[in-house]
C-alpha positions in Angstrom: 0.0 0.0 0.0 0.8 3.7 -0.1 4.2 4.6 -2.0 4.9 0.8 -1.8 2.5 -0.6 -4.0 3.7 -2.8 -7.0 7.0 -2.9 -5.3 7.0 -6.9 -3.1 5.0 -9.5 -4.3 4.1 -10.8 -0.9 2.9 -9.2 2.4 5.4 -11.1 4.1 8.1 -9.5 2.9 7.2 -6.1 5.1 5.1 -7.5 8.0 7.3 -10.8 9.1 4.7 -12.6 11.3 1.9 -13.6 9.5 -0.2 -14.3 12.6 -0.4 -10.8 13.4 0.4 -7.9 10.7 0.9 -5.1 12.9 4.6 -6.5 12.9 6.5 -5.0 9.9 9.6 -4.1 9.0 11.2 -1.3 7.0 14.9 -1.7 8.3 15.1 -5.1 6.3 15.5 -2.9 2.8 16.0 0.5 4.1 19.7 -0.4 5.3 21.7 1.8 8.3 23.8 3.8 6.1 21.7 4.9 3.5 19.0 6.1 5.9 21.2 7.3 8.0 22.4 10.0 5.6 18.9 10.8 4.1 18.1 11.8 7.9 21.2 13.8 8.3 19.9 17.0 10.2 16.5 15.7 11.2 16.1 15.8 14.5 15.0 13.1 16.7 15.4 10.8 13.9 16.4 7.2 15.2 16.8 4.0 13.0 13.9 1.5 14.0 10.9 0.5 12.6 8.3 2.2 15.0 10.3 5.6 14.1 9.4 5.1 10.3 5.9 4.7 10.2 5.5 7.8 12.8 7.4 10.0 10.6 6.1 8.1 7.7 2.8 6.9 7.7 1.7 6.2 4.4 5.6 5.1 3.3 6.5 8.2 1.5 8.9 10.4 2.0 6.9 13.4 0.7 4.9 15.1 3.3 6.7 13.5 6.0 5.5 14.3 10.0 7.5 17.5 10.8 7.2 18.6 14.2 8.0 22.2 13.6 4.8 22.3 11.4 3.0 21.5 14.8 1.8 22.9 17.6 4.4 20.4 19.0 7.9 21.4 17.7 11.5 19.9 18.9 13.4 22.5 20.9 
């Protein structure tokens, strides 16, 4: 779904136990390095799973969660 759509041919691939498919993973293709450097200067950015989908919600990198465009931002 979202920005990944056509990408994996199975759902397993993402959300690793099928009994339950709240579980996913995005650190499986999105390696350390290369996501590291993408986030350089983002604050509050961490490499884990749980920290993707808040940021990024729908997958996409566009119209990512910014928290200085919230009533909420980092200081």
């Amino acid at each position: 779904s979202g920005a990944h759509e056509g990408v994996w041919d199975q759902c397993s691939e993402c959300h690793t136990n099928p009994g339950n498919y709240s579980e996913y993973t995005c650190i499986t293709c999105h390696a350390n390095a290369e996501t590291n450097d993408q986030h350089a200067g983002v604050s509050g950015y961490i490499y884990d799973n749980n920290a993707c989908l808040a940021c990024h919600p729908t997958g996409d990198s566009q119209g990512a969660f910014d928290h200085d465009n919230s009533n909420f931002p980092l200081t």
